[in-house]
C-alpha positions in Angstrom: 19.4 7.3 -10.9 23.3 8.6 -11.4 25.6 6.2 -12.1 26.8 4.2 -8.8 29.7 1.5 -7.6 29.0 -1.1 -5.5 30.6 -4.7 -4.6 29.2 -8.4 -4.4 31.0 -11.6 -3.5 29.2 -14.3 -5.1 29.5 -17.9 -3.3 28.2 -20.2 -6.0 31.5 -22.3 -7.3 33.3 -24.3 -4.6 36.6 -23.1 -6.6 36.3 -19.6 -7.3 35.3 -16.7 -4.6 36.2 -13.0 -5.9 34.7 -9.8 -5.6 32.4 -8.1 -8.1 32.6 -4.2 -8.8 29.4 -3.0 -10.2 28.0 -0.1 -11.7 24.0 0.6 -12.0 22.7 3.5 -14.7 19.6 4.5 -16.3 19.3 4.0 -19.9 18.9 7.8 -20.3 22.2 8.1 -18.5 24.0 5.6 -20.0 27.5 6.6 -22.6 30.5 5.4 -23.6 32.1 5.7 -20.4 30.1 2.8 -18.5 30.5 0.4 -21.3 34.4 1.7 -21.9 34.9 0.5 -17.6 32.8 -2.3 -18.4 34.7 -3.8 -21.8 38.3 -3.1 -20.6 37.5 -6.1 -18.0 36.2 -8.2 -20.3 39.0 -11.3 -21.1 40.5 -12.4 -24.3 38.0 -14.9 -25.0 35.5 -11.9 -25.5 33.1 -14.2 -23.0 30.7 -12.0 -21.0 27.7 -13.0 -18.9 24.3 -11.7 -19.2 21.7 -11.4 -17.1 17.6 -9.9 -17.1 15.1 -9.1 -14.7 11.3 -8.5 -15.8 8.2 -6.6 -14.9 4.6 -8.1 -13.9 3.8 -8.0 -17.4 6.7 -9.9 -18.6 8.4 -6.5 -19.8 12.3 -6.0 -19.4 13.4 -4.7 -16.5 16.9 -4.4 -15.9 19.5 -6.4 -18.0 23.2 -6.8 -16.6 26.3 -7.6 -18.1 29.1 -9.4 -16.5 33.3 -10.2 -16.9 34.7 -11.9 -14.0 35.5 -8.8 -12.4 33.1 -6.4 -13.2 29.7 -6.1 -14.0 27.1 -3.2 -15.2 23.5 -3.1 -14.6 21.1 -1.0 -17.0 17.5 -0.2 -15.9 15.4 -0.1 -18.7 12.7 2.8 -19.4 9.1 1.4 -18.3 7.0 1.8 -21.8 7.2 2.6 -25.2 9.5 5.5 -26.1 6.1 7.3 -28.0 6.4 10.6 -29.9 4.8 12.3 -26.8 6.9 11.7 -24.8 10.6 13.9 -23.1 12.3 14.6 -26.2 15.5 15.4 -24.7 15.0 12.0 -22.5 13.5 9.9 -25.6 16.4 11.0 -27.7 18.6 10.1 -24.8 17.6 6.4 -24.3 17.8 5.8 -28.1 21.2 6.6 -28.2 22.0 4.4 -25.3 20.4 1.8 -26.9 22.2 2.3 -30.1 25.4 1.9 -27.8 24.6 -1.1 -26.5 23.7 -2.6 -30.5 26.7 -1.5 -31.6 29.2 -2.0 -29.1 27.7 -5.3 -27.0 24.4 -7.3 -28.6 25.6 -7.0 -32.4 29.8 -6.7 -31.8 31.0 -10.4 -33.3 34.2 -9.8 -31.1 32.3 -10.6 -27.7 30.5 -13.8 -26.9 27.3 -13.2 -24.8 26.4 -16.0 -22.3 23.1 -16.5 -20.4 20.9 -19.3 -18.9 17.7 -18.1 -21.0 19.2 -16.4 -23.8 16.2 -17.7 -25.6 14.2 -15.1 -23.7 16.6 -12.0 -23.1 16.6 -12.2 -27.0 13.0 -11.6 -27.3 12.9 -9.3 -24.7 15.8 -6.9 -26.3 13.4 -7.1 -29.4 9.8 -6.0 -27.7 11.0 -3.7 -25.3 14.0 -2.3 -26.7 13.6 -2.3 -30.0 17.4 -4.8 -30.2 18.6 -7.5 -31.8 21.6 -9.8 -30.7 24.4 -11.6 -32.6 26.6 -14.1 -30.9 24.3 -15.3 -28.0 24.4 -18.6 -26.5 21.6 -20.1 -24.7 23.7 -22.0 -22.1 20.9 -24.0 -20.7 20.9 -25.8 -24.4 23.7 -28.1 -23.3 21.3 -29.8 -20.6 18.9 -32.4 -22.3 16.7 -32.2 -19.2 13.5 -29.4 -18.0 15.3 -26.3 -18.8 13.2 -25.1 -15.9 14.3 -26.9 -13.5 17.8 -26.9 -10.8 19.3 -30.2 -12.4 19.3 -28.3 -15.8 21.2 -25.1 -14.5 23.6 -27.0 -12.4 24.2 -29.0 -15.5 24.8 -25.3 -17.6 27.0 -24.2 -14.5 29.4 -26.8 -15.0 27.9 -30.0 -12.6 27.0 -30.2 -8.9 30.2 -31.1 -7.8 31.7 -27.7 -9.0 28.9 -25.9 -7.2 27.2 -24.7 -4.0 23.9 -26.6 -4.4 22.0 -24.6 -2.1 23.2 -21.0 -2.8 22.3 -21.7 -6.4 19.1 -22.8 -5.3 18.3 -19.3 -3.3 19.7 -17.0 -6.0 18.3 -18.4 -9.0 14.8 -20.0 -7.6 13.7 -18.5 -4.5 12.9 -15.0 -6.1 9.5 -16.2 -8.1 7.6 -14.6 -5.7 9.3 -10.9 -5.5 11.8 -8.4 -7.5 15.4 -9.4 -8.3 17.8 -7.1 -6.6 20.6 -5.3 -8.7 23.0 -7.5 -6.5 20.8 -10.6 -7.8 21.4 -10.2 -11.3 24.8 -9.4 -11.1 25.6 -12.5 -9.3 23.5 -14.5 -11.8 25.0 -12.7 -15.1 28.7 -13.5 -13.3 27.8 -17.6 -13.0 26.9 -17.5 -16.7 30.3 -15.5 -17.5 32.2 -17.9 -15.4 30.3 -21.4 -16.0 31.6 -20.3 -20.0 34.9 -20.3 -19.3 35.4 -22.9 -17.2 37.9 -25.3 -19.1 35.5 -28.3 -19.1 32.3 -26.4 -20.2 34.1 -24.0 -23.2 33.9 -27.5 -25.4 30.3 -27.9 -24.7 29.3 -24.6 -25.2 31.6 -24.0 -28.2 29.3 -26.7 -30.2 26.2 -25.0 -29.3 24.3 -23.1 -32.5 24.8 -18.9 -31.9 21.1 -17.0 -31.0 21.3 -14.4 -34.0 17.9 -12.4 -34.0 20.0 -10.2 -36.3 19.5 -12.4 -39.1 15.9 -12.9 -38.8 13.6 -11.1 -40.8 11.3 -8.1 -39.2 8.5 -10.0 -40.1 9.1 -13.2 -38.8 11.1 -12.2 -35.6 8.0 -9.9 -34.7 5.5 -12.8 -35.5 7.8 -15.2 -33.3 8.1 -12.5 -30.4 4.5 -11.9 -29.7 4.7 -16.1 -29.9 7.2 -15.8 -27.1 5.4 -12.7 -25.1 1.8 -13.7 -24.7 3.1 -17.4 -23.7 5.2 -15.9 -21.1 2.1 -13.9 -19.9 -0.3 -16.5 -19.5 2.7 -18.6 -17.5 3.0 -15.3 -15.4 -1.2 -15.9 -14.6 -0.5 -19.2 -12.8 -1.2 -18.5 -8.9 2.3 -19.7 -6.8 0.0 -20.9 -3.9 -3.3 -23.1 -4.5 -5.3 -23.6 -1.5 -6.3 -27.5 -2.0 -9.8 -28.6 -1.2 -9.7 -31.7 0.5 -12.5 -34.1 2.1 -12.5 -35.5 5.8 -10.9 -38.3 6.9 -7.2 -37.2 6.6 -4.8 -39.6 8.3 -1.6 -39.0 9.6 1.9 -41.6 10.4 4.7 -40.2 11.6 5.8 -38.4 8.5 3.0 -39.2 5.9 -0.3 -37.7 5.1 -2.9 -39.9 3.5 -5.7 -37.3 2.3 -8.7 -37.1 -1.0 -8.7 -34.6 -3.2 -12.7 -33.2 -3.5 -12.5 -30.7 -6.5 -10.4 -31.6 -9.9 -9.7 -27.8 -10.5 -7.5 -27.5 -7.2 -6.2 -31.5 -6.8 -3.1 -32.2 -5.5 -0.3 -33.1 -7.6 3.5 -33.9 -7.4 4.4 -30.9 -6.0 6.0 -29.0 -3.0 2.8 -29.0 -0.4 2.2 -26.5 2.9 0.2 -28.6 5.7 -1.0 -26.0 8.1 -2.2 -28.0 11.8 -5.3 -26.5 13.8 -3.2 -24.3 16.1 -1.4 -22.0 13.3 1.6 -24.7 12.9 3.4 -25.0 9.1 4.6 -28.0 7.6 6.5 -28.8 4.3 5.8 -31.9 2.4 5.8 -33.2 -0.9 3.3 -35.3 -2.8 5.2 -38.7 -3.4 2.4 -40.4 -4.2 -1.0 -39.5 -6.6 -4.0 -41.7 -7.7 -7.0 -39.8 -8.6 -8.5 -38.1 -6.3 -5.6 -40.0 -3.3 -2.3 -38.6 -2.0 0.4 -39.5 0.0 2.5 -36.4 1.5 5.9 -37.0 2.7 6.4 -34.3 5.5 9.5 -32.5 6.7 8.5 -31.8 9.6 6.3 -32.9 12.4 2.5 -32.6 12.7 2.6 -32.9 16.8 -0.4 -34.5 16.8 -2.7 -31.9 16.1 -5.4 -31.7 13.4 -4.6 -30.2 9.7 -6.6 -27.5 9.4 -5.9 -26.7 5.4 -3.1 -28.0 2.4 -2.0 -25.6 0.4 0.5 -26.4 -2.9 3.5 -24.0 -3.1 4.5 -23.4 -6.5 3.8 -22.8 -10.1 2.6 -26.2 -11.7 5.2 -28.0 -14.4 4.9 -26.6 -17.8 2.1 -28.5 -20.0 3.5 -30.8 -22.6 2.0 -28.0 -25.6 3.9 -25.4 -23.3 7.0 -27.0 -23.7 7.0 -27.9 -27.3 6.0 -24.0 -27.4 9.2 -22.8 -25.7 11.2 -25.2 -27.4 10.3 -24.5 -31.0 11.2 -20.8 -30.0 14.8 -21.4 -29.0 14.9 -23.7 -31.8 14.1 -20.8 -34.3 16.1 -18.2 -32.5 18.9 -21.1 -33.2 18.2 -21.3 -36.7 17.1 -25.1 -35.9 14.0 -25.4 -37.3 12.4 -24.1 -40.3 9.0 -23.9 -39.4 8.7 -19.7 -40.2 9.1 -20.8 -43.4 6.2 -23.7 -43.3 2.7 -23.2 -45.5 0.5 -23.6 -42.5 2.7 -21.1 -40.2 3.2 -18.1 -43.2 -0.7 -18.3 -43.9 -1.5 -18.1 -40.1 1.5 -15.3 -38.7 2.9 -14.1 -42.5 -0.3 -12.3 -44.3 3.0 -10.4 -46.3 4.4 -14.0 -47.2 1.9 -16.1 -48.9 2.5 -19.9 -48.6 3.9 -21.9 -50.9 1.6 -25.2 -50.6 4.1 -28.3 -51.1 2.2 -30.6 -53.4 0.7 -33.9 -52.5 -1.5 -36.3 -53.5 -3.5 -36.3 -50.4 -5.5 -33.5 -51.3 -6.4 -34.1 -54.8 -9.1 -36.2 -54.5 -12.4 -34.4 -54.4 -14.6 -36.0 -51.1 -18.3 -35.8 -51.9 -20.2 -35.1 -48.7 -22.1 -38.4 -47.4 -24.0 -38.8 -43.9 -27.1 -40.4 -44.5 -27.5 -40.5 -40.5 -27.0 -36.6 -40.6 -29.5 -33.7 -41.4 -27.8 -30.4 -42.6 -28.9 -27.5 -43.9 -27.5 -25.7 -46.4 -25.3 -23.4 -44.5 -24.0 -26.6 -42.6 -23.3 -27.9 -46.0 -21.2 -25.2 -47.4 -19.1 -25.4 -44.0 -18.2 -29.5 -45.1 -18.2 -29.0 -48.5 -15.0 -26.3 -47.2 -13.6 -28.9 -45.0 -13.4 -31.6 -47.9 -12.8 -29.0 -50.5 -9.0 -29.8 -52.4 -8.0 -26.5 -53.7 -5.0 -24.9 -51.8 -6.6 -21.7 -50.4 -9.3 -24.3 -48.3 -6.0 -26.1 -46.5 -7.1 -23.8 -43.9 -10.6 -23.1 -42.7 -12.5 -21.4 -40.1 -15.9 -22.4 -39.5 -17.7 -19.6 -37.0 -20.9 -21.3 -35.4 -23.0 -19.3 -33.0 -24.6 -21.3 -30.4 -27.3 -23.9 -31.8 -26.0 -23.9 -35.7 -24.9 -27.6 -35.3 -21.1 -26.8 -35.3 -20.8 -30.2 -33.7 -23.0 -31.6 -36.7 -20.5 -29.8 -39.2 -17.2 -32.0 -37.8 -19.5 -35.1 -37.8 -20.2 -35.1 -41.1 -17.2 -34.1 -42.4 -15.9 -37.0 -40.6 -18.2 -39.7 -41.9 -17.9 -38.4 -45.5 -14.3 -38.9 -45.3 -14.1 -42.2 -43.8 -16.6 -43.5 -46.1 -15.0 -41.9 -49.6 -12.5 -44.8 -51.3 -10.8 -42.4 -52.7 -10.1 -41.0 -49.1 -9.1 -44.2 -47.6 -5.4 -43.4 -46.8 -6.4 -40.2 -45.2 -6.4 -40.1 -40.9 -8.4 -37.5 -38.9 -7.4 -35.9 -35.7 -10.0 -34.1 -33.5 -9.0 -31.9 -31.0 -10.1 -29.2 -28.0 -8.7 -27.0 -25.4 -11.0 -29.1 -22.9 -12.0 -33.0 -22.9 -15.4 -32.0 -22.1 -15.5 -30.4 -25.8 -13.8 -33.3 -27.4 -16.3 -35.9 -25.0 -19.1 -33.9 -27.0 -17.4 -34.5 -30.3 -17.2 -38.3 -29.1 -20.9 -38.3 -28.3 -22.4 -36.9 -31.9 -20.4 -40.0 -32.8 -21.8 -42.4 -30.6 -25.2 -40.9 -31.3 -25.1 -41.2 -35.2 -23.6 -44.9 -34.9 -20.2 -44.3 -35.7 -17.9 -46.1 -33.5 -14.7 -46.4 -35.8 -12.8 -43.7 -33.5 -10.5 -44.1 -30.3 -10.3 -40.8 -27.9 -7.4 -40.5 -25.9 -7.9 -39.5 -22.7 -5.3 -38.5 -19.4 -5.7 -40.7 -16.6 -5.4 -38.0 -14.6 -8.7 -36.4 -15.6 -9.9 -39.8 -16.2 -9.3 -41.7 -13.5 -11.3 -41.1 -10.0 -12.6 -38.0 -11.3 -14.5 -38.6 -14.6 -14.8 -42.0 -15.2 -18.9 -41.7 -15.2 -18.5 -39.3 -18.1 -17.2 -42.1 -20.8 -19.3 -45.1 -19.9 -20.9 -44.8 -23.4 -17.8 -44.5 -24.9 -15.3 -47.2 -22.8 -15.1 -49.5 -26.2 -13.3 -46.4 -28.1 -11.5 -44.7 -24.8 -7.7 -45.4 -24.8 -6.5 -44.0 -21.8 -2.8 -42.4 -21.1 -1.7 -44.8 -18.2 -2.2 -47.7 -20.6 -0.5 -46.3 -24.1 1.6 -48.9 -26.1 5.1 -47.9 -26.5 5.6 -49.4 -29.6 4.3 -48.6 -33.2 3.0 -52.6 -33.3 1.2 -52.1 -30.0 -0.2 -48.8 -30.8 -1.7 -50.3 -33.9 -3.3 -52.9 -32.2 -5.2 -50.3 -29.8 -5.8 -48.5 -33.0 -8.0 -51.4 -34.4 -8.0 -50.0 -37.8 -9.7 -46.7 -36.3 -8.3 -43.4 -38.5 -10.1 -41.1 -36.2 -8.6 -39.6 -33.1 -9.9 -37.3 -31.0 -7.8 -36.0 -28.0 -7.3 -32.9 -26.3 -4.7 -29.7 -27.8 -2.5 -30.8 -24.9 -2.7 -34.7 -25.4 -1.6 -34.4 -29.2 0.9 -32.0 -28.0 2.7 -34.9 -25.7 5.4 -37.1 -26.7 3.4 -40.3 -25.4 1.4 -40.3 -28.6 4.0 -41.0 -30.6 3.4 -44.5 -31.6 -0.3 -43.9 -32.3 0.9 -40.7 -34.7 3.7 -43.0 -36.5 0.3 -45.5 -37.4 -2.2 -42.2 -37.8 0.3 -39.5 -38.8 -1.6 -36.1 -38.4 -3.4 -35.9 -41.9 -6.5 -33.6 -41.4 -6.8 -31.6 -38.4 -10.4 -30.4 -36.8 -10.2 -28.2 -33.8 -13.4 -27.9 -32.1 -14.1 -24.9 -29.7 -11.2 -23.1 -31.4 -12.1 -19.8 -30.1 -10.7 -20.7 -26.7 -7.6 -21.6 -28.0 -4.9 -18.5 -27.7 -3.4 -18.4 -31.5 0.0 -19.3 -30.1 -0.6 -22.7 -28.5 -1.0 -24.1 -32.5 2.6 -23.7 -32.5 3.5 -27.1 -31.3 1.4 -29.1 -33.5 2.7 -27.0 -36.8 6.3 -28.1 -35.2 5.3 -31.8 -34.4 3.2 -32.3 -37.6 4.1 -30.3 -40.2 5.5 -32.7 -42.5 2.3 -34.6 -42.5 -0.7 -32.3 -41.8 -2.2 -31.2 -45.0 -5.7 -29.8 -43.7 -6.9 -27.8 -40.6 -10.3 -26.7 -39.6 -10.7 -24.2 -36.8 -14.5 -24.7 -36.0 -15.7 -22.5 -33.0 -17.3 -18.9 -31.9 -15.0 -15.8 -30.3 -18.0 -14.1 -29.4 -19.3 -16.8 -27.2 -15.6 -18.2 -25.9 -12.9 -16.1 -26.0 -9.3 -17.3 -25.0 -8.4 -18.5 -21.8 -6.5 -15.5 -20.1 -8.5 -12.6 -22.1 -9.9 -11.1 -19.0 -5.9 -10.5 -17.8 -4.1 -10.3 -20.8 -6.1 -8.2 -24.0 -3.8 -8.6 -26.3 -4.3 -12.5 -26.9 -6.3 -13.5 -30.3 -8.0 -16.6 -31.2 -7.6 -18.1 -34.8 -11.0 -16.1 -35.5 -9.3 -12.7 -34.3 -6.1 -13.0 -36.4 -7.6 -10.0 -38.9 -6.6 -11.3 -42.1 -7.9 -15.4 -41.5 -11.2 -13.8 -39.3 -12.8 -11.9 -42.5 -12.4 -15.4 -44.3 -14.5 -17.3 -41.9 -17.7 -19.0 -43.0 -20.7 -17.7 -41.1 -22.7 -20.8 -39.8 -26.4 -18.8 -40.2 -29.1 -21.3 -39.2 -30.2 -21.9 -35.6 -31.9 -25.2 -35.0 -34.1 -25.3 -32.3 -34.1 -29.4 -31.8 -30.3 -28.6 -30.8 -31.1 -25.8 -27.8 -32.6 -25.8 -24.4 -33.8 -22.3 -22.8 -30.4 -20.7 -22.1 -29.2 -17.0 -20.4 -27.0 -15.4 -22.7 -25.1 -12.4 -21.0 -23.3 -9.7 -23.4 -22.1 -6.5 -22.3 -24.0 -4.5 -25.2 -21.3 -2.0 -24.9 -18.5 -3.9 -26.3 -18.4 -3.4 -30.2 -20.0 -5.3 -32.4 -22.0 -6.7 -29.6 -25.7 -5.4 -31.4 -24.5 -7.1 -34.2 -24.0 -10.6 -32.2 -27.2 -10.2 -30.2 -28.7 -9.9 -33.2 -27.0 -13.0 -34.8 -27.0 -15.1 -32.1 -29.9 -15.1 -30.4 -33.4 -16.6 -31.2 -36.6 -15.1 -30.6 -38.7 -18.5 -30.8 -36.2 -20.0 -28.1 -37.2 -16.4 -25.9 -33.1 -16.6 -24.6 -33.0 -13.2 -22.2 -30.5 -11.5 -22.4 -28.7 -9.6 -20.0 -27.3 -6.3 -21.1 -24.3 -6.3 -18.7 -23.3 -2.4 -19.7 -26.4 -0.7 -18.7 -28.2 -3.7 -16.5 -31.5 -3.6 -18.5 -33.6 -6.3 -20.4 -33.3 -6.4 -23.9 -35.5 -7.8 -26.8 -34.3 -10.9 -28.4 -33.9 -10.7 -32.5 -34.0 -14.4 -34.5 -31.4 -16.0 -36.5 -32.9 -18.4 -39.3 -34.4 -21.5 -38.4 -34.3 -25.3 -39.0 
């Protein structure tokens, strides 16, 4: 691509209209000259915009940068710049890149402005090898969704200074395909002209500087593949679902009354696509959700015919846990939070940093193992004794439990001997899953045992309509979402005294716990099923609870349940694949039969190490088959120890 000039006339402020030059290059054919046209526009203030598009796989695309009068868009080379590859070419993108440190990201004299600096700072760092100095995340001055239109109207200076809908179609209607060069040059001039708009200079001036310049290799590497395989999964969510609903849909004028018949693909407050029997599309939006119920509001007319499907348009909201994710990022990249530096984080993401365990009294006391109502075997055993163990280098555990060696047992126990050691009697326990079938199970070993001094905390919205037949055991300990006290007096009351919680990863994740954790701060930690968990999503709970967690225990098995998103995405780890934590794991080694039913077992004896796990995992006396997925032949079963 040779350097070309071409013109835009963004329509996004009701009081300014101009005419942007622009220039577009290659990275291999970038030099002095396009920045040198570029710079001489940029004003006194040393304010520029800045702007990114991305690949499929979240890569950098394109990044522009923008005065008000002139803008330059570089393409970025697709890839690594390997060894192997052009010399002459490699040799030329590295020195554009070098250009761009020295005279744009890293020169104190300019002031780079964009909406998600957050991310453009990452990406400089993975995909360009970058870092940035000066860089200010304008979206930081909203306090609302930094996803959504409110909070980008609020960064470009209010909705009265803007138009409303041309915003809308330049900054939210390209989800679905590739953002033109034109695109990001308008969107890299807003964020040049929103910061130096007289009203919004103030507001942004008091905003902390991103400076990935600052932050060690280490720990800006360890934050960026944070950042990366978060933005990856996001990038899995479909931008249609296809709804399954049951008969009996009603219609009135502009609503739709309709049931939802599967949990996986309900309805929720979304945008919604009601297509009629004859081909006919109509927009709506859920106003109105109770379990498995909805109420549509449509824009548009039905003419009387039958729906024939409902279909939601749109990415769901970000979780609670995906939130607190994105937001401790910025809030490092801001030099906000300290939590690189936290014991828990250095011993999970730092191996070259060993943590510095702040002392406290909570972990002194030695806890004996006691459950009478409990059978173990020894290699059960040594997994509790590790949970309750008080030396330092046990503050973090994994537990590795093929299917049948009791890991639900393991938690169980550990849980009873705490509760019932007096010298343990200020200590709380949190429980927690990536699914509230896991933590149900958890609740259940409970129940079965006796042990009823626990509360689970459970979302209406799985809860209610759906899965209310799954907790009748358990209704005397369920606390549900739609019911949580707001206060630190009411939460104690629901509490009862209980100082075990179980809840899901996303639950403990969401600021409506809040009074519960300020009775049971977030002590000791037990993730059940921990293998499913993607490595990054324990980010929020280090950056909620850090102060006050003094103990986690990752119980689970990556050869059986890998992390949601593997199949896509084969870079993510669970806790049990981070290299220097996995070779620490204690090897639960004794299968009890009492615990299993006949089961298939499928592993694809291809995959390494999968010999070893067949031979590990599964036991002759049970007669499991198993399925060799790589070569579609039956193989022979070899025992683990029995019970």
């Amino acid at each position: 691509m040779s350097p070309t000039l071409s013109t835009v006339s963004p329509k996004l402020f009701r009081d300014c209209s101009s005419q942007i030059v622009f220039e577009t290059s290659l990275e291999d054919s970038l030099d002095a000259r396009h920045l040198r046209s570029f710079l001489n526009t940029v004003m006194s203030e040393g304010a520029m915009g800045i702007s990114a598009s991305y690949r499929d796989n979240c890569r950098l695309s394109a990044i522009c940068f923008s005065s008000p009068s002139r803008a330059l868009v570089v393409h970025v080379a697709n890839g690594n710049l390997s060894p192997s590859s052009n010399r002459s070419k490699r040799q030329r993108i590295i020195q554009g890149r070098n250009l761009l440190q020295r005279q744009i990201f890293c020169n104190t004299n300019y002031q780079k402005y964009a909406f998600k600096m957050d991310r453009i700072a990452i990406a400089l760092y993975l995909d360009m090898t970058l870092r940035i100095d000066g860089a200010v995340d304008m979206l930081s001055v909203s306090s609302g969704d930094r996803r959504s239109l409110q909070a980008l109207m609020d960064a470009m200076g209010g909705e009265s200074t803007l138009h409303k809908s041309n915003v809308t179609a330049l900054f939210f209607s390209n989800e679905s395909h590739s953002v033109t060069d034109s695109d990001l040059v308008q969107q890299a001039w807003a964020a040049c002209q929103a910061a130096i708009l007289p009203h919004m200079a103030v507001r942004f001036h008091a905003l902390r500087r991103i400076r990935t310049s600052t932050i060690p290799a280490e720990h800006v590497a360890a934050l960026a593949k944070i950042c990366r395989d978060g933005e990856r999964l996001d990038s899995l969510k479909p931008q249609t679902v296809k709804n399954d609903v049951a008969e009996g849909i009603t219609a009135k004028k502009n609503k739709v009354t309709l049931n939802c018949s599967r949990f996986p693909t309900r309805i929720r407050r979304s945008s919604e696509q009601i297509e009629t029997c004859n081909g006919v599309q109509v927009r709506g939006r859920a106003v109105q959700v109770e379990g498995r119920q909805v109420q549509i509001s449509l824009s548009g007319s039905l003419g009387g015919k039958g729906i024939k499907s409902v279909t939601t348009v749109g990415k769901p909201d970000l979780t609670s846990a995906e939130a607190c994710r994105e937001s401790f990022i910025l809030a490092v990249l801001k030099g906000e939070s300290t939590l690189l530096s936290q014991a828990f984080f250095k011993a999970i993401w730092l191996p070259k940093d060993p943590p510095s365990w702040p002392p406290t009294d909570l972990v002194k006391p030695k806890i004996p193992i006691c459950c009478p109502n409990i059978k173990v075997n020894p290699s059960q055993e040594r997994a509790i004794e590790k949970i309750l163990s008080a030396p330092h280098e046990d503050r973090l555990v994994l537990i590795q439990g093929p299917p049948g060696t009791g890991k639900t047992t393991v938690i169980t126990a550990a849980v009873t001997s705490i509760v019932s050691c007096p010298a343990a009697s200020g200590r709380t326990i949190w429980i927690a899953a990536q699914s509230n079938v896991a933590v149900k199970n958890v609740a259940e070993k409970f129940d079965k045992i006796g042990f009823h001094d626990f509360k689970l905390l459970v979302s209406v919205e799985f809860h209610f309509d759906w899965h209310e037949h799954l907790y009748e055991r358990l209704t005397p300990c369920v606390i549900r979402s739609d019911s949580f006290a707001k206060s630190v007096v009411g939460a104690s009351r629901q509490l009862c005294g209980a100082r075990v919680i179980l809840c899901t990863l996303s639950m403990l994740s969401n600021d409506s716990i809040a009074p519960h954790v300020q009775v049971n701060p977030v002590d000791i930690l037990i993730f059940d099923e921990g293998s499913q968990i993607e490595v990054g999503n324990y980010v929020p709970v280090l950056y909620r609870f850090g102060r006050t967690l003094s103990r986690i225990a990752f119980i689970g098995d990556h050869k059986q349940l890998p992390p949601y998103g593997r199949e896509d995405i084969s870079t993510l780890q669970s806790i049990f694949e981070v290299k220097h934590l996995g070779k620490k794991a204690l090897f639960l080694d004794t299968q009890c039969e009492s615990t299993l039913s006949r089961s298939y077992v499928s592993i694809d004896l291809s995959r390494p190490h999968a010999q070893r796990y067949r031979r590990l995992h599964i036991t002759e006396s049970l007669q499991w088959e198993v399925e060799d997925l790589s070569q579609e032949v039956r193989q022979s079963p070899v025992p683990l120890r029995q019970c």
